[in-house]
N, C-alpha and C positions, 0 to 999 in steps of 0.2 A: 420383521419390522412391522409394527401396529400400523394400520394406515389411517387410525381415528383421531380425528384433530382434535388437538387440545384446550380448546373453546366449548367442545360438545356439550360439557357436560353444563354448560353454560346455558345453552340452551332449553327454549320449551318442548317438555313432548318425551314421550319415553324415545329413547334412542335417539335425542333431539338429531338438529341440523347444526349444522357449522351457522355460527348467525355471520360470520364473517361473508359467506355466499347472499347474493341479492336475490337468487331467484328464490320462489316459494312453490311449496309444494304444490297448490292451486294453479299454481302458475304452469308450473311441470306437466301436469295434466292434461292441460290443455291442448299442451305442444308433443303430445307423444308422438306423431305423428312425422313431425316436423326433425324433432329430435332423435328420431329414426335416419330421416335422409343424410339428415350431419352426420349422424357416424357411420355411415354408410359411404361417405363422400370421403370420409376423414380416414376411413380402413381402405379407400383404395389409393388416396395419395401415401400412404403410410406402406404400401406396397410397393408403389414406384419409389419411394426415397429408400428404400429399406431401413430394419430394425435399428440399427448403428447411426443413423443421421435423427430420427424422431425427438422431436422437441425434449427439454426435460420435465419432468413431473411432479412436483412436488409429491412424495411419501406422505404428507400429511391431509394431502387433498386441497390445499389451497391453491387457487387460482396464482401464477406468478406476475399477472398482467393488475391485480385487483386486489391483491392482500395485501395488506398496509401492517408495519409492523408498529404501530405504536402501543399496543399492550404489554410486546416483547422487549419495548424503546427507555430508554433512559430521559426524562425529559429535558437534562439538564446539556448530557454531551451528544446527544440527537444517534446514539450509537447502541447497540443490542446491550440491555442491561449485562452488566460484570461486576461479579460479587453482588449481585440482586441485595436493598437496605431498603427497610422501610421505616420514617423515622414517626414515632411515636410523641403524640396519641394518635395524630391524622391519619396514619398508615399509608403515606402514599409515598411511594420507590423509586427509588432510584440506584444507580450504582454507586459503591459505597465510597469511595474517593470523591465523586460528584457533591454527595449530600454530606459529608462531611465538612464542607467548607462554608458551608450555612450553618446559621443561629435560629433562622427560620424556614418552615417549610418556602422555597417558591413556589407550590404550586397553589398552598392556599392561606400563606403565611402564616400560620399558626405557629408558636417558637414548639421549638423542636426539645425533651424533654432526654429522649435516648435514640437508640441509631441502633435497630436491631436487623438480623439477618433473614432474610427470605429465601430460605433454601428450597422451596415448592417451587418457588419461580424461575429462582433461576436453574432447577435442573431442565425444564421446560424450555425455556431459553435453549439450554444445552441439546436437546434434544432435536430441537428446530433446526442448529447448528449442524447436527451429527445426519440427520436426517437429509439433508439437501446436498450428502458428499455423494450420493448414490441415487440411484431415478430406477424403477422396472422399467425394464425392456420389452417392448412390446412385440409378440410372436407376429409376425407379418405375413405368413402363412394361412394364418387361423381365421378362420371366416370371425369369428367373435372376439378377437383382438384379445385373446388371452395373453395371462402373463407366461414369460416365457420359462420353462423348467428345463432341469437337468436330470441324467438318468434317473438320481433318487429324487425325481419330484421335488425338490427345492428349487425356489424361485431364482432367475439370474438376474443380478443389477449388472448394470456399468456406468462406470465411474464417471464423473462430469466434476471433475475437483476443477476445473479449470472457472466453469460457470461460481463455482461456489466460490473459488480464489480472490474474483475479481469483486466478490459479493464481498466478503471477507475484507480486501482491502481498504474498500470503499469505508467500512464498518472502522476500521482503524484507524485511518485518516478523520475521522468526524472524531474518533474518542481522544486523540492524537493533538488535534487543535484544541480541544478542552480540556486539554491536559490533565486527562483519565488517560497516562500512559501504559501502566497496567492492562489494562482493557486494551487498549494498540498494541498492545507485545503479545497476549495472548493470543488475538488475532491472526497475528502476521506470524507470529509461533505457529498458526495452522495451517496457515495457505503454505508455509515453507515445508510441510511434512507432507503436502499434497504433491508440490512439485516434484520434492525427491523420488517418492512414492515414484511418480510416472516417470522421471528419469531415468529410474532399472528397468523399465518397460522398452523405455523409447532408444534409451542410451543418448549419443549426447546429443538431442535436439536442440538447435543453436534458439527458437523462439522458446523453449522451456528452462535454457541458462540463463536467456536474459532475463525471464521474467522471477527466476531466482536471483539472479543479482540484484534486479530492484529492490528484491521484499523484506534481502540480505542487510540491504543496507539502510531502508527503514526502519528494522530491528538496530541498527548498530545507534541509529538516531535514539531509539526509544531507549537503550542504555546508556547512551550519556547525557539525556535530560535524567536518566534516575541517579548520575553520579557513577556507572560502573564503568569505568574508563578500560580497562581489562578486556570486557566484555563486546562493548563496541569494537575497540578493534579485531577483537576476535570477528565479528559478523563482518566488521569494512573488508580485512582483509579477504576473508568467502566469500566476497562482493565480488571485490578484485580476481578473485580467483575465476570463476563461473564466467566473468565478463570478459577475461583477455584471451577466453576461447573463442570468442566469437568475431567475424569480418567487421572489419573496423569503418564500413562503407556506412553505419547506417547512426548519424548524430545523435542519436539518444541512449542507443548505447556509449560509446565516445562519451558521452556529457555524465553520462552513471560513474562509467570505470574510470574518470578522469577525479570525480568527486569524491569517490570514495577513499580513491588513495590520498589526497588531499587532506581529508577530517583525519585520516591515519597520520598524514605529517602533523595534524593541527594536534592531536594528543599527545605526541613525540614530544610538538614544540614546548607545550605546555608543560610537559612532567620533566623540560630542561633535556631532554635527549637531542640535541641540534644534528647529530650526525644525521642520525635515524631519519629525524625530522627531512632534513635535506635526499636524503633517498629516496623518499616518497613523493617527495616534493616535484621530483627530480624525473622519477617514474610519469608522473602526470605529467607533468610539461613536455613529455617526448608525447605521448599520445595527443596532447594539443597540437604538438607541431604537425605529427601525421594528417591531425583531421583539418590543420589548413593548407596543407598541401594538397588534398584531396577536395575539398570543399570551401576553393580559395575565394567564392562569394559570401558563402555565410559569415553573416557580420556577428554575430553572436559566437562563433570558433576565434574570432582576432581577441576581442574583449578576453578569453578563457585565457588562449594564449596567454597576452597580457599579462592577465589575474596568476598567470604558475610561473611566469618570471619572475615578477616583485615579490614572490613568496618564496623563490629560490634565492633570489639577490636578498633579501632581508635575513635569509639562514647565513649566509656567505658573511653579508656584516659581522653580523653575531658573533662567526668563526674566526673573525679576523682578516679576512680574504677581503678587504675594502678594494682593491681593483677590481677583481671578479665581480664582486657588488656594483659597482657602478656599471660595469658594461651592460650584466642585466639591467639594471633600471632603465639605461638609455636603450637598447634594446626594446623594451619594452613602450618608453616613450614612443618612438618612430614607429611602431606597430599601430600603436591609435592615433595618432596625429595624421598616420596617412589613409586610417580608417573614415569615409565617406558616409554617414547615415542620412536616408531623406526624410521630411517631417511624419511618415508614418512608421516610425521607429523612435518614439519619443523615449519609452521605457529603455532603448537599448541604449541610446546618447544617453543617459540621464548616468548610469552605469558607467558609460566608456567616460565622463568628465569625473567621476568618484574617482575611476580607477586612474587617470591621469593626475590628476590633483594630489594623491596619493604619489604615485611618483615622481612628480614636481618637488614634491615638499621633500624627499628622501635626496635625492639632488643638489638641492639648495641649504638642506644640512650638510650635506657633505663638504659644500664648498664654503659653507661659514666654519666650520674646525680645520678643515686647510687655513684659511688666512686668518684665526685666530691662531694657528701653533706658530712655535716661538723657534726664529728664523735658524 
């Protein structure tokens, strides 16, 4: 793996510098001295942490505290360009879903004439991407902090997909809002082949399932804002999957494996599958129950509750089961009527009145076609 960053050639000077670095050569000079004792300091705590704990490194040489990726950035969904366009004649890029949706450049309004492809850029992108799953390991040993090799003299990485997962994430979530979902699936498409990856390693590490069920189920998000209803559930349920291994003690899991089943009933409900729909429905609402019985303060578990009763009472309607139905609702009522929130829980009452109101109204339908049917 080249370890020359891909600005160099940007730079002045034969063999420029990364201009992305602030120190200067003059500057260098000066401090050799100084810049001696640093890694001198830096090779003997690197000794006491051993090789396996040492920070990661960017392969490319840039700083991770100081490198700013807006050369790499999309400016429109603030996320690493995907499908790199550049729209002509201004030539300035963006990801191609982004600049699509403009008549005019935003960045220096110019109208936009065609919408061509930057494949230089974004393999560079790509490379950044590819680059950052892997860091050299530094020999702890070696007086001169060499990299570390194997019998045939090749270099050994280790993997830090976790550092780059969370990078990842973040990158999806920003493309994800600006509905560059494409660029969020590809994303989360890689932090999910990270995870597995380590989970043949680790086998079943309960913090490496969960953090696959999240990523699982923000994929299954991204395919049904694109309409692949199919697909989404394919990814909710792997959500579900991953997540009902894990101890039910810890409310974010709980709130994940509860959701996902949930948008699985909501597809069901939607494509008129009611049975289905209520299975899943059905599935969540026992995992709510669990996590108030376990977590009989958090007021945020009554509301969820709540919320998978009138989605199980509203399948039941549906089904014909109008007893069933109403006991949920009322069920569900006396759960938030006897829920207490204090004024520092505004967001949570604002919720628990939707979701009462909600089944207020469902109640009060019921009892106007009772004493409308005919005696």
């Amino acid at each position: 793996m080249s370890s020359l960053c891909p600005f160099a050639k940007g730079a002045i000077g034969v063999g420029g510098v990364c201009p992305m670095k602030s120190a200067e050569k003059t500057k260098e000079s000066n401090n050799n001295n100084t810049n001696k004792e640093e890694k001198e300091e830096k090779h003997v705590e690197e000794q006491k942490i051993g090789p396996a704990t040492i920070p990661a490194k960017c392969p490319y040489g840039y700083d991770s505290e100081t490198f700013k990726l807006g050369p790499l950035s999309c400016m429109i969904c603030q996320a690493l360009l995907y499908d790199s366009s550049k729209c002509m004649p201004c030539a300035h890029k963006f990801c191609k879903a982004c600049i699509s949706r403009f008549r005019d450049c935003p960045l220096c309004g110019a109208d936009i004439e065609k919408i061509e492809p930057e494949t230089d850029l974004q393999a560079t992108v790509d490379r950044f991407i590819d680059g950052h799953a892997r860091i050299k390991r530094t020999q702890s040993s070696s007086d001169k902090g060499e990299e570390t090799v194997d019998a045939q003299g090749k270099v050994i990485y280790e993997d830090v997909s976790m550092e780059r997962g969370a990078f990842l994430v973040q990158q999806a979530m920003r493309a994800f809002r600006a509905r560059n979902i494409e660029s969020a699936k590809s994303r989360l498409g890689l932090c999910a082949e990270d995870i597995r990856a380590q989970l043949k390693v680790t086998e079943d590490s309960e913090e490496l399932c969960s953090q696959l069920g999240a990523v699982l189920g923000m994929l299954g998000d991204c395919c049904r804002s694109m309409g692949d209803a199919d697909s989404a559930i394919k990814y909710y349920e792997e959500s579900a999957e991953f997540l009902s291994k894990l101890p039910k003690k810890d409310l974010e899991v709980v709130h994940t494996l509860s959701v996902s089943l949930n948008k699985v009933g909501d597809l069901q409900y939607y494509a008129g599958d009611l049975q289905s729909a209520r299975n899943y429905y059905a599935r969540s609402l026992e995992v709510r129950r669990q996590a108030v019985k376990e977590h009989s303060n958090a007021s945020s578990q009554v509301i969820d509750l709540a919320t998978s009763l009138a989605k199980v009472a509203d399948v039941d309607r549906n089904l014909g089961e109008e007893n069933t139905a109403i006991n949920g609702f009322k069920e569900a009522v006396e759960c938030l009527e006897s829920l207490k929130l204090d004024s520092s829980e505004a967001a949570l009452e604002k919720k628990r009145r939707s979701v009462l109101d909600f089944l207020q109204n469902q109640l009060i339908e019921n009892s106007s076609q009772v004493s409308s049917s005919p005696a």
